[in-house]
Every structure is written in structure tokens, then in C-alpha cells.
N, C-alpha and C positions, 0 to 999 in steps of 0.2 A: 611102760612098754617093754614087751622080753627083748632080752640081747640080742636074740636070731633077727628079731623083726629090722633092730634098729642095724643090722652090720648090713642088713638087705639090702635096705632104702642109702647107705649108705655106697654100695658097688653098684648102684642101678646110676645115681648121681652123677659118680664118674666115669659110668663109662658112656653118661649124656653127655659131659660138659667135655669128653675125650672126642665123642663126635661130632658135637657142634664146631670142635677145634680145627677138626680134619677137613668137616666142609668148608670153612670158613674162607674168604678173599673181602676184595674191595666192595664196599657199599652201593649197589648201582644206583643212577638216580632214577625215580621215579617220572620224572616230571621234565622232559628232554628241551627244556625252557629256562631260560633265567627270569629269577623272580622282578616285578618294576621295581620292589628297592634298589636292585643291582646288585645285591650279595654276590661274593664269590667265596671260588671255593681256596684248592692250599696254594694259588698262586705259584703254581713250577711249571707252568708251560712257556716257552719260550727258547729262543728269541723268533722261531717260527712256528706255530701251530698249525699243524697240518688236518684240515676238514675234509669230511664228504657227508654229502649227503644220506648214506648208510653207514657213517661211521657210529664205534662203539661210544655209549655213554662212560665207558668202563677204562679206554685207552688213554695213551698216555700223548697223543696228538703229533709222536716224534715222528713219522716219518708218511708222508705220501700215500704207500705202497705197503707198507706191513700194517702201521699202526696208525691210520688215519681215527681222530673224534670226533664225537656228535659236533653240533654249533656249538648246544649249551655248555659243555663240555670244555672248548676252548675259551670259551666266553670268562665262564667259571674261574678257569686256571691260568689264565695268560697273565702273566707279569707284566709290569710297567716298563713300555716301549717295544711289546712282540706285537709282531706281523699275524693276523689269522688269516692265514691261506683258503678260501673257499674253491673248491673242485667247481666248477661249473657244472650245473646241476640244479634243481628244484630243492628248495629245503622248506616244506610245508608244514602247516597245523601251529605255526610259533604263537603261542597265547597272551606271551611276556613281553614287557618291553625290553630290546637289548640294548644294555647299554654299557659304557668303558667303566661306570664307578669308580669317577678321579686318578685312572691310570689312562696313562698313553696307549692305545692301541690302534691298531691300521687295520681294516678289513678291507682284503684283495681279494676279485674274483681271480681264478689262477686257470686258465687254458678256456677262456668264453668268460662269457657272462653268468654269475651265479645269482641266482633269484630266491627270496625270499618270499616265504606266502604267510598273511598270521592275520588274525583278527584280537586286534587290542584296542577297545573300547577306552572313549575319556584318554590315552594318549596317543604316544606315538608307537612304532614299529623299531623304530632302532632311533637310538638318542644319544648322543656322542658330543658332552660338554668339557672336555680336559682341554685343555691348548695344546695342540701338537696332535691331536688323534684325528686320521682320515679316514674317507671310505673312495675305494677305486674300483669300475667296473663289475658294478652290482645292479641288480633291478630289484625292489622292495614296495611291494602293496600292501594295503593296510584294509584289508571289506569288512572291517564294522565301521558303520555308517558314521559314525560318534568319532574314531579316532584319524588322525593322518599317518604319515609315511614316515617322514623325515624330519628329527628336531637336531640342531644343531646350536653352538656355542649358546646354548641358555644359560652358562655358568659364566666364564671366563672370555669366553669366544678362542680365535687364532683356531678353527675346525676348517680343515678343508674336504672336498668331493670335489672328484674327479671321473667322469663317465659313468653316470650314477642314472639311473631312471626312478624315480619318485612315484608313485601314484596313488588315489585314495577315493571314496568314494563323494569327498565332500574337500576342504584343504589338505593339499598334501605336504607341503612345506611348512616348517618352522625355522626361523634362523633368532638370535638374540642379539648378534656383532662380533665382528670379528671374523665371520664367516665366507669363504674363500669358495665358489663354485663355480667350474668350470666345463662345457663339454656337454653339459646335464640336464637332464626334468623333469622338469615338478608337473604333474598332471591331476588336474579332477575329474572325473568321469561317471561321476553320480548324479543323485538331483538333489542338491544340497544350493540352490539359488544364493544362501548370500552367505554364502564362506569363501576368502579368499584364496587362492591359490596356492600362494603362499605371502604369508606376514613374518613383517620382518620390524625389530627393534633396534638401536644401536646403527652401526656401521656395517654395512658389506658389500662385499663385490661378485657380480654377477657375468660372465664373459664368456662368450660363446652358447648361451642357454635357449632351452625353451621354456617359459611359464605360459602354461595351455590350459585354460581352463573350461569348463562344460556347465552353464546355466548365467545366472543376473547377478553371479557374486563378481568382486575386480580380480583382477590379474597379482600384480604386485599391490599388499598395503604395508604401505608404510607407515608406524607409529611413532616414529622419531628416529633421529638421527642423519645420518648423509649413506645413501646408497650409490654403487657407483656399480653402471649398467652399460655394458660395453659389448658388440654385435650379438644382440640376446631378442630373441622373437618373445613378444610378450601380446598373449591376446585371452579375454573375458570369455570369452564364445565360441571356442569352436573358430576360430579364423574368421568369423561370420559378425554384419555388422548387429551391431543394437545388443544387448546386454549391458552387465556393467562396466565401470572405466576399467580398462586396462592397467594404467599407476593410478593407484588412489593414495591421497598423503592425509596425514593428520597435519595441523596446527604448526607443529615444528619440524616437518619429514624435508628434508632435500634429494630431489631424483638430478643426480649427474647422469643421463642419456644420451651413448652416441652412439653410431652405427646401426640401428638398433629399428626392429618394425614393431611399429602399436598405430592403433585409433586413436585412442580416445583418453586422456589426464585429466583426472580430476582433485582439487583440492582447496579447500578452504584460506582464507586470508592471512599470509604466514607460514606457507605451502610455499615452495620454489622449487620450479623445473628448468635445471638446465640443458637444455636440449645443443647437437652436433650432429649434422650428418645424419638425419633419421628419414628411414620410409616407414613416413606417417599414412599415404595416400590408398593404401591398399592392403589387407591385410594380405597374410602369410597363407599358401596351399601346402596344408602337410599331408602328406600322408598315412594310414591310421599306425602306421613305425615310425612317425616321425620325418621319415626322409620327405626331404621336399619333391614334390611335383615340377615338372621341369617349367612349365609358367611362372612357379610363384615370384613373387618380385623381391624377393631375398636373395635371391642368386645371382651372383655376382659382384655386388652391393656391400657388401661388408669390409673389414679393416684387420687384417692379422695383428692380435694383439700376441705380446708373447709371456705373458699370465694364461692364456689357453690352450698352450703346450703346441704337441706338431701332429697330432691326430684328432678326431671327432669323436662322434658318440659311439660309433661301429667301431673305432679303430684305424679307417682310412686318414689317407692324411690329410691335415686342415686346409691346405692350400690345393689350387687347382694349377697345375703347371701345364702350359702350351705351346709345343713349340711348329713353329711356320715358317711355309719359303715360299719365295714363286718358281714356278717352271717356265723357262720361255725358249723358244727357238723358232726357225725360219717355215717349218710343218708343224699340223694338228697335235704329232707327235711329242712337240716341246723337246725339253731336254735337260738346258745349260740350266741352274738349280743356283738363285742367291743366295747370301748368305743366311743361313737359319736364325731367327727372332724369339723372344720368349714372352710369354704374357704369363703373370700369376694372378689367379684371380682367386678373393675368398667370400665365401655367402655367408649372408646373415644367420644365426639359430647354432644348435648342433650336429646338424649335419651339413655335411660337406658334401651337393650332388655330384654322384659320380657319372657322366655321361659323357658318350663320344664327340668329341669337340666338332663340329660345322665351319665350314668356310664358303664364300661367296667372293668372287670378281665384282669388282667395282668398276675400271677403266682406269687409261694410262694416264698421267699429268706430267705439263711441263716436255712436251715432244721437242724433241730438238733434231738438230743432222744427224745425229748419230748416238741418240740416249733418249730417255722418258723414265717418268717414273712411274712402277707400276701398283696399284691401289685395288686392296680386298678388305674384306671384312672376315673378322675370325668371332665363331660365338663358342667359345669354352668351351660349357658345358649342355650345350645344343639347345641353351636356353635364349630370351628374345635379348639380350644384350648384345650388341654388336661394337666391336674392338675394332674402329680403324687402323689400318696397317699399310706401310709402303714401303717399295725398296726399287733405289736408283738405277739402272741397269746402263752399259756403256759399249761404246766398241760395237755398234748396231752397221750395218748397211745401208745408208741413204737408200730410199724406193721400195727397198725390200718392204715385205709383207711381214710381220712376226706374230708368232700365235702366243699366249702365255695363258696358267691358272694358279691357281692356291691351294696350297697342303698345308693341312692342320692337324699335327698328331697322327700323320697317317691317310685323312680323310681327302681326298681331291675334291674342289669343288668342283659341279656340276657343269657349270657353263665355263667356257671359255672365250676370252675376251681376245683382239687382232690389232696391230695400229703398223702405222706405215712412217718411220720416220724420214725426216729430210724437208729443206724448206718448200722444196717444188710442189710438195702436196698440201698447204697449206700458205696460210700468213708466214712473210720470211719475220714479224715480229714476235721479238721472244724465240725463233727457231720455232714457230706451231708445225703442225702436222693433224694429220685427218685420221680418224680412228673407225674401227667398226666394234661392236661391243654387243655380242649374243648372249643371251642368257639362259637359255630355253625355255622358251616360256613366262617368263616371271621377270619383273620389274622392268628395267629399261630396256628397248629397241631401238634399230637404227643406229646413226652415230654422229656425228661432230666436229667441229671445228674448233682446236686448241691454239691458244699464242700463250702456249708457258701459263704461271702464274700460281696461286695455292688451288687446293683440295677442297673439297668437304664446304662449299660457299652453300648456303640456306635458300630453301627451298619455296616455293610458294603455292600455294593451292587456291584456286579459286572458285569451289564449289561451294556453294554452303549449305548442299543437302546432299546425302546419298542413299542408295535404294540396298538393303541387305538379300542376299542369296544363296544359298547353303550356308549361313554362318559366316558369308565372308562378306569386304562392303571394298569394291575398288572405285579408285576416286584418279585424276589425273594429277599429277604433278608435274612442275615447271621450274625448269632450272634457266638464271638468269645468268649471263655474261659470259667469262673466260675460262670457268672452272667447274671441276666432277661437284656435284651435289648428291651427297649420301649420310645419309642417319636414321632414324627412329621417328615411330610416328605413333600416338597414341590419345582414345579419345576418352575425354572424361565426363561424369555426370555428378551432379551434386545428389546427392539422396537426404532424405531426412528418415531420421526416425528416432524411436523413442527408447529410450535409456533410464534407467532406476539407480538413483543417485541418492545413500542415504535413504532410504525407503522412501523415496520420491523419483515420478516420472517429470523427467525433462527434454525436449523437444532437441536434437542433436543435429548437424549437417555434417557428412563429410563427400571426396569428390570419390567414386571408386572408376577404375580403370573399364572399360566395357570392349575394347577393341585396342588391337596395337600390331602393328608394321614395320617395314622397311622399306626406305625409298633408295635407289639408286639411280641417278639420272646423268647423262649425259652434258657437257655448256651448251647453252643455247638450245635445248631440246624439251619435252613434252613425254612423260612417258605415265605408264599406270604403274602405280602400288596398289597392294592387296593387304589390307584388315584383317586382320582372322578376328573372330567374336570371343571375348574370354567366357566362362563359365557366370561368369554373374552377367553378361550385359546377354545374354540368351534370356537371362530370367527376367533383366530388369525388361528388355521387348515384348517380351511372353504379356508381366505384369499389366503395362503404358500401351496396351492395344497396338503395337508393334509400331510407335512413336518416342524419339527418345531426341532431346538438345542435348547439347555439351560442347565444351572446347576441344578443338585438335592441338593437342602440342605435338612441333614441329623442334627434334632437337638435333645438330650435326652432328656427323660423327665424330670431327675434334672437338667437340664439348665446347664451342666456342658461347654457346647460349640456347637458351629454348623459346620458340614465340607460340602464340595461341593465336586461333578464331576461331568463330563459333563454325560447326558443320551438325545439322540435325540428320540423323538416320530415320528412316522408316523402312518397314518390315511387311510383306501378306500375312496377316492372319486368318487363316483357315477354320473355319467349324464344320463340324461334317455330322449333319442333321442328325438326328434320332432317328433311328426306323419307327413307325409308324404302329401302334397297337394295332391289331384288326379284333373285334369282338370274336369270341369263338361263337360258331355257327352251332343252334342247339342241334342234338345229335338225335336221327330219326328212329325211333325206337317201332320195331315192327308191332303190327297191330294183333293184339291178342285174340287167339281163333273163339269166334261167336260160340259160345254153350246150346245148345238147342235141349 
């Protein structure tokens, strides 16, 4: 080759390899996902990785606001025991599964909720086996039908979540043992009939949760080990009865259950459920956010555990705090205010309903010369629970007339209640006195004759059929003897229906709730309570030709006991005829003019 040629190709060379030098930086990745091996990359992000959802594949993840990185990016480079900060934000298209790869790592949503979206087939969505790595205030779907959401402690366990939303189109959950969730849930919402919601191996603890599943697969399976399930809504269906069990066990599975609403356990011999304090009788009304519906029967009912922190799934706080007083004076007007009272109250699941607390007058007890005790009802969160409440008042005027009501959080109740102390208007036994007690409308009228004595004495009803109308069914109630009779009234029906157990149908009872009330009654009085119809005893009337039996329980307001008897309902069912075909009339077509 000549000299010239080769000295050419020789400065053509360098002053390629000069500008390949000049453009040259970091390697961007191609692929804005971490591989399911889990590879990483040089490990230098830390002790915070700072995310958003259009951050660079390229950056260095140090700061918020200048130099925010992709996921994978953090994922990639985070050192063992950094924090990855998620912007709250959509982070879409994830293909991979993410996961810690035997380091410590915590993913926080940072300012909301940060949501993952990814379709990863055969597994999970994010998979977090190191002991000591969490996930805080995130939501993560997994829509290929094939994989779930959430796999946790499959290694080691000791993985906690904290305010996490789970979902998938078939199981969303994985746990192994060890595994710590709180606040949180697992959801299916495809039509994947018999995958479990979430399955669980080993040991774990479950508090504050909802496991929500959608089709005839169970709620919680257990494959072994001791789980321990604490104010946590667990339901097969949609809150709805029939599907699969709720806890299903293997062979050697233990459910520790308390606080806690489900249907329906099921499990083989060698299986143990130990059950505490559960609302088994009716499932859970969520709403499609989860938050409860202010009927459903989880509110109020629950147990503040303090493994579930001091806020819920939103962020509100876990408890419900109420505070109350009466108002009473010699006018309508009221006045003189005792002293203020507190109720906390906490519901079952992850959400804590938030709603304007309700109060009711009840009437005075214990009237004497110159005192009485005055008696309301407070309901939280303006759900059907009602909280007996009283407070002693003193220093009254013999004769006088005194007006009083109830504040709850703010809310005056509606009616106000009047009593006359002094023995001259009454029995001088005990110091009684005569009361008047308006409610407007609703529950007790007229008034009574007290001589002292307790509250809240049980109630009696002696119908045992009533007629429904607008969805509502009033029935009379009777208060016997010396004292206020006020509580809770609710009617049940047993249903059957069929359940797929192990790929077998088997024939199921439970009681569901179809109506429920409050009675406030006067001593020695008669007055009506009103039923409202819940959402299922509309359907189950609809279904039963607008015929339905069941028990009424009858429970006081100091929780002294609940009694039952039977009261059947009936309902008008209406049909409202078909209109009538008429044949069409054939149409006269003019007669065509004669050809001549």
C-alpha cells in the first residue's frame, strides 16, 4: 500500500476516535426498567434517591428539583439502606419486576400517593425479599392477567408495607413470613375465579387491612404457618355473599382473627381458627376507593392496634375522636353546657370513615328535687352505631320546667328533650319527677313517670309481623318499669347459598342484616321505632315475593345484652302489566285507475 494512502487512513482514524471522545458521556439505558434478575447498576445512590416520574435515565438521583431519576435508575444505583423517594405521580409502561436484590431499600411515595403501572407476566410487579426493606404510600397494578402486584419476604421475610394499595387482575398478594402489613390492599378485580387474593406461607401479620377479592377464588390462603389478622376486612366477593371462603387453610395453616369482618372459614382437619371479636354476620360496604359507606358494619367496631400506626389508608387519622355535652336551661334556648365527654372510636379495614358525628336526646334519669341525669345518644361517624351517654346535672329548681339537648363535635341534635324536677311532680320514691320528651317526629312521644333507678332497661316488642313502606318497617315498642329504654334494633335472615370449596359446590348458611333501627322509649311507655331497609334486605324482598322471617335483635344501649324473636316482614309487590301488541292494520293502498 503507498505511504500517502496509509498516513491518510491513518489522520482519518484520529480525528474519528478524537470525535467520538468529544461526544462522548454516560451510557443512557435503553430499557427505563430493572431486569427480574434484579441486576444493578454502580450502587452510589444514596442515602436518598430522589424520583419522578420524568426523571432522567441519565441522572444522578441527588436532588428533588435539579437532578431527579428515572425508577430504574434508582432502583439500579441505590446502595444498601437508601430511601427511594417517589414524587407522587404515575410511573407507567414497567415491564420488569422491581426488586431490592439483597439490599435494604424503602420505597416512599413523597407528597401523595405514587402509582406504579407495569404489566409482568408469571410474576410480580415489585418484589422486596431483604429483611428490613419497606414500601410506604404507593399504589401498584400489575394487568397481565398471569402476574400479581406484590411479593413480599419470599427470602428471609422481616418486609414491611405501610399504606400500600396492591392490585391485579387475578392474585394480587404474595407474602412468604415475616411479613408486616399494615393500613393496606390487596385487591383482585379480574376474572381469575380461583386465585387467591392473597397467599401466604410462614408467619405474618396483617392489621388494619383490606383483602377484597372479585370472583370464586378465597380471600386469605394460607399454606402453612400462624397468621395473625387483626381489624382487617377480608372478603372473596366483592362484600357480597357466595364465592369462595374468605380464610381458606391448608393442613397445618393457623388464622389468629380478631376484630376483623369475613363470611365464610374454611379448612381441612388440622386447620385452626382462632377467632376474637369478629363481625362474621354481614359483610363489609366499600366503596369502589375503598372508603367505607357509612352503613357498613365495620364502623365503629374495630380495636386500635398500635402495629397500625396513627393514620389509615388516605392518611386521616386512625381513630375517630368525639367530643359531647349537653345544653340545658329553664328556655328553648338552653344554655348552662356540662362538662364535655370524649368517645374514640375505630372501624374495621383501612379506612377510617370520615363523617360528621350525629346526636340524639334520649330523656332524663334519676329525676330528683333538684337534679336528673341527662341521656343522648352520640353516633361518630353518622353511622348506625349509637354510644350511650350521660351527665348528672344539679342545683335545678324544684317545679321548674328545664329544656336540654346534645352536641357532638359541633352537631345539635334535632329534638329536644324537657323534665320538671321535684318530688311534687311525681313518686316522692327515689325523688321521681315527670318528664316531657319531643323528638320531632321520630322515635319516642309523650312522656313519663320516673322514681330514680338505671338507664338503658330492654325493651320489648310484641309484633311478630310488620308491613314495609318506602323501605322503611315501623313496629311499636314497650318499655317496662322505672327506667329510659334506648338501643339498637336489627333484623336478620338466614340465607343459603352455594360456595365452591376446593373445586366443589357446597351448600353455606349465613344470617345477613336486612333492616336496623333505634328505639328510644320513655318508663312505662309505647312508642314507634323506624327500620330503615339495608341494601341487601331490598333485594332479598324484591327476590321472596316481598316475604321475608327472621330474628329481631333487640340490643341496649349499655351493652348489657341482646335478645331475639322472631318478626316476619312483608312487602306490595307491584307488576305493572305489558302493554298490549295490537296487530298493525294492513294499510289501504289506492286502487289503481282501470286501463280502458
Amino acid at each position: 500500500m503507498p505511504k500517502r494512502l496509509i498516513a491518510t487512513l491513518a489522520v482519518l482514524a484520529a480525528v474519528s476516535a478524537a470525535a467520538l471522545a468529544a461526544g462522548s458521556g454516560p451510557a443512557a439505558r435503553a430499557d427505563p426498567t430493572v431486569g427480574p434478575s434484579g441486576s444493578t447498576g454502580a450502587q452510589t445512590c444514596g442515602p436518598i434517591c430522589y424520583v419522578t416520574p420524568s426523571g432522567s435515565p441519565d441522572a444522578t438521583c441527588s436532588s428533588p428539583t435539579t437532578d431527579p431519576c428515572a425508577l430504574a435508575t434508582a432502583v439500579a444505583d441505590a446502595v444498601s439502606g437508601a430511601t427511594i423517594e417517589l414524587n407522587a405521580g404515575d410511573y407507567r409502561n414497567i415491564s420488569s419486576t422491581i426488586s431490592d436484590s439483597g439490599r435494604v431499600l424503602h420505597f416512599v411515595g413523597s407528597g401523595g400517593r405514587a402509582s406504579l403501572f407495569g404489566t409482568v407476566g408469571g410474576g410480580a410487579l415489585v418484589s422486596l425479599d431483604t429483611p428490613g426493606s419497606s414500601l410506604e404510600d404507593l399504589y401498584v397494578e400489575n394487568d397481565d392477567p398471569s402476574g400479581i402486584a406484590l411479593s413480599l419476604g419470599l427470602g428471609s421475610g422481616a418486609v414491611t408495607a405501610d399504606r400500600v394499595l396492591a392490585t391485579a387482575q387475578g392474585q394480587a398478594c404474595q407474602f412468604g413470613g415475616g411479613v408486616t402489613l399494615t393500613d393496606s390492599v390487596c385487591s383482585s378485580s379480574g376474572s381469575a375465579p380461583s386465585a387467591p387474593v392473597l397467599e401466604t406461607t410462614g408467619s405474618n401479620t396483617l392489621v388494619n387491612d383490606d383483602i377484597w377479592g372479585a370472583g370464586e377464588g378465597s380471600g386469605i390462603k394460607g399454606d402453612g404457618g400462624a397468621d395473625t389478622v387483626v381489624n382487617t376486612i377480608i372478603s372473596a366477593n366483592n362484600g357480597k355473599i357466595g364465592g369462595g371462603a374468605d380464610l381458606l387453610a391448608s393442613a397445618t395453616m393457623t388464622f389468629n382473627v380478631s376484630y376483623s369482618n369475613y363470611l365464610l372459614e374454611e379448612g381441612p382437619s388440622g386447620s385452626t381458627f382462632n377467632n376474637s371479636n369478629n363481625e362474621t354476620n354481614t359483610p363489609a360496604q366499600l366503596q369502589s376507593d375503598f372508603q367505607e359507606q357509612p352503613g357498613s358494619p365495620t364502623i365503629g367496631e374495630g380495636a386500635n392496634d398500635s402495629r397500625g400506626g396513627s393514620v389509615d389508608l388516605a392518611g386521616n387519622t386512625r381513630q375517630t375522636p368525639t367530643s359531647y355535652y349537653f345544653s340545658y336551661g329553664p328556655t328553648p334556648a338552653v344554655g348552662t353546657q356540662t362538662p364535655t365527654g370524649t368517645l374514640t372510636t375505630t372501624d374495621i379495614g383501612a379506612d377510617q370513615l370520615q363523617a360528621q358525628a350525629q346526636a340524639q336526646i334520649v330523656g332524663p334519669s334519676a329525676i330528683g328535687e333538684d337534679s336528673a341525669t341527662l341521656v343522648g345518644q352520640v353516633f361518630p361517624d353518622n353511622a348506625g352505631i349509637a354510644h350511650t351517654v350521660m351527665a348528672p346535672v344539679s342545683g335545678l329548681i324544684p317545679g321548674k320546667t328545664y329544656y336540654f339537648e346534645l352536641v357532638a363535635n359541633g352537631f345539635t341534635s334535632p329534638q329536644q328533650g324537657s323534665f320538671t324536677p321535684g318530688s311534687s311532680n311525681g313518686s316522692s320514691t327515689g325523688g321521681g319527677g315527670s318528664y316531657v320528651y319531643n323528638p320531632g317526629g321520630s322515635g319516642a312521644t309523650g312522656g313519663g313517670t320516673y322514681n330514680g333507678g338505671p338507664t338503658a332497661r330492654t325493651a320489648s316488642i310484641s309484633a311478630t309481623s310488620a308491613h314495609v313502606s318506602n323501605h322503611a318497617v315501623a313496629i311499636q315498642v314497650s318499655c317496662p318499669g322505672q327506667a329510659i329504654c334506648a338501643g339498637n334494633l336489627q333484623l336478620l335472615v338466614s340465607v343459603f347459598f352455594k360456595a365452591k370449596v376446593h373445586g366443589k359446590l357446597r351448600k353455606e348458611q349465613k344470617s345477613v342484616i336486612v333492616a336496623n333501627g333505634l328505639y328510644a322509649v320513655p318508663a312505662a311507655s309505647t312508642a314507634k321505632a323506624t327500620l330503615r331497609l339495608t341494601p341487601n334486605g331490598t333485594k332479598l324482598l324484591a327476590s321472596h315475593h316481598g316475604r321475608l322471617a327472621g330474628k329481631l335483635e333487640i340490643t341496649p344501649g349499655d351493652g348489657s345484652g341482646t335478645f331475639e324473636q322472631n318478626l316476619a316482614l312483608t312487602a306490595s309487590v307491584t307488576h305493572q302489566a305489558k302493554p298490549k301488541k295490537h296487530a298493525a292494520k294492513p294499510k289501504k293502498h289506492p286502487a289503481k285507475p282501470k286501463k280502458h
